[in-house]
TIFINU-466729 format. One record per residue (C-alpha): residue in one letter; x, y, z. Coordinates in pm, whole numbers. Example, Ala and Ser with C-alpha at 12.3 -4.5 7.8 and 13.67 -1.06 7.14 Angstrom:
<sites>
a / 1230 / -450 / 780;
s / 1367 / -106 / 714;
</sites>
This chain:
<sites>
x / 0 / 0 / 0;
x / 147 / 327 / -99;
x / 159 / 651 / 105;
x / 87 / 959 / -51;
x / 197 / 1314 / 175;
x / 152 / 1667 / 81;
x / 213 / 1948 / 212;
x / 4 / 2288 / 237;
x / 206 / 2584 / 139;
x / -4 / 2819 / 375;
x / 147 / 2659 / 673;
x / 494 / 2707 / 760;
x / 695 / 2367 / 809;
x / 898 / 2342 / 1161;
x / 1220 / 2329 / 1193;
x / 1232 / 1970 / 1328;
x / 1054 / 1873 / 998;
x / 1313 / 2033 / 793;
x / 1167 / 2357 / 754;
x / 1233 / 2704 / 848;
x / 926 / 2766 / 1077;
x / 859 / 3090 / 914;
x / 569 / 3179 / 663;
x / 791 / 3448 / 496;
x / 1124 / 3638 / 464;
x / 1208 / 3973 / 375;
x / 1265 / 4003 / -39;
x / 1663 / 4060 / -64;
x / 1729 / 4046 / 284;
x / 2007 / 3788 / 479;
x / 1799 / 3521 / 677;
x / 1964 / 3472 / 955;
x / 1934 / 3258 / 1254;
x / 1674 / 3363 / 1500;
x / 1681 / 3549 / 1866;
x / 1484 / 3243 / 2027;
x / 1403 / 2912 / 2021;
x / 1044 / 2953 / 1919;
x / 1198 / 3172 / 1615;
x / 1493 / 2946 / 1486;
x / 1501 / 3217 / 1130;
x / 1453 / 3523 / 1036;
x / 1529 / 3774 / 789;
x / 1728 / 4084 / 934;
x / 1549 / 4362 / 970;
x / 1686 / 4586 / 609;
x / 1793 / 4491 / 296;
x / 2067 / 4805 / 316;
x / 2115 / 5040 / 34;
x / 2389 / 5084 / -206;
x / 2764 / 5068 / -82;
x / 2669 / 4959 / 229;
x / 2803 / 4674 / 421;
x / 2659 / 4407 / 634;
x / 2832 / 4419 / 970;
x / 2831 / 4231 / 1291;
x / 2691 / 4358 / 1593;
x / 2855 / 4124 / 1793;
x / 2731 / 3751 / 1894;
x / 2384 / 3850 / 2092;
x / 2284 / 4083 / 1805;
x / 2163 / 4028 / 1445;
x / 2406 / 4194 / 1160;
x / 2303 / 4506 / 1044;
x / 2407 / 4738 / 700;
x / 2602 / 5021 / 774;
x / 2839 / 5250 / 598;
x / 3125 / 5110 / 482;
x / 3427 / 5297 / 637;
x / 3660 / 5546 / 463;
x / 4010 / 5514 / 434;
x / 4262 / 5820 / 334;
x / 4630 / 5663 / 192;
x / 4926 / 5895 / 166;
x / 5255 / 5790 / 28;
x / 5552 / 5955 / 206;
x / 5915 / 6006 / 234;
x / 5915 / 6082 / 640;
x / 5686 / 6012 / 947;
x / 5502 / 6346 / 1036;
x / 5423 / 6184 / 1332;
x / 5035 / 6024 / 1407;
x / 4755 / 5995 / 1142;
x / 4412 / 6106 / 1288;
x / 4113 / 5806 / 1257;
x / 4077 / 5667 / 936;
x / 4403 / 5778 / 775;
x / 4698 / 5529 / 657;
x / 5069 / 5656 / 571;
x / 5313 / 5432 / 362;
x / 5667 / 5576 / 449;
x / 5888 / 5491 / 137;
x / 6176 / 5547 / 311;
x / 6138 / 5292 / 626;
x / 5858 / 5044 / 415;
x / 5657 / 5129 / 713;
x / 5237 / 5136 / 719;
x / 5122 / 5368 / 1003;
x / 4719 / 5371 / 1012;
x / 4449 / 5451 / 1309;
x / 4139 / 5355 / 1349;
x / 3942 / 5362 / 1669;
x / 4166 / 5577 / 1842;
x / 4427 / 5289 / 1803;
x / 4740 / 5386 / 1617;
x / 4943 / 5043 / 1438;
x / 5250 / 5034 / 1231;
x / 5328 / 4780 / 1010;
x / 5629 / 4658 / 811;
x / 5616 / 4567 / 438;
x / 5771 / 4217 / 363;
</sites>
């Protein structure tokens, strides 16, 4: 005797039966695990806009889009002394990188 199952699209299939639990997702947007057990997926909550970039919000929060960063690079022969945020100096002379960001200032050497 043959079994014969189907499955009604209006009713979202759980996650235990291989589903996602959810009736719908946002068009475009990253589906993401969800914030509780009784939510296991979920879209997050914007699908961004142009030249933005999907960024954590660390491991209790769902990723969000934000602006992507900018970055200033000067090329030069001697160390003025400490970019400001967001710049990043090659010294030619030394093969040195000196950047901040975050109020942190790091130099790097060129190998």
């Amino acid at each position: 005797m043959a079994t014969i199952n189907s499955i009604d699209s209006n009713i979202p299939i759980v996650v235990s039966d291989g589903g996602t639990g959810v009736a719908s997702h946002t068009a475009y947007a990253v589906v993401t695990g969800g914030t509780t057990t009784t939510s296991p997926m979920q879209s997050i909550a914007s699908v961004g806009t142009a030249d933005q970039v999907l960024t954590s919000n660390g491991a209790a929060s769902l990723p969000t889009f934000q602006a992507a960063p900018t970055m200033s690079f000067q090329t030069l022969s001697s160390d003025p002394g400490s970019p400001v945020d967001g710049q990043v100096w090659y010294n030619t002379t030394t093969d040195l990188f000196k950047g901040q960001a975050n109020s942190s200032t790091v130099t790097f050497t060129v190998t």
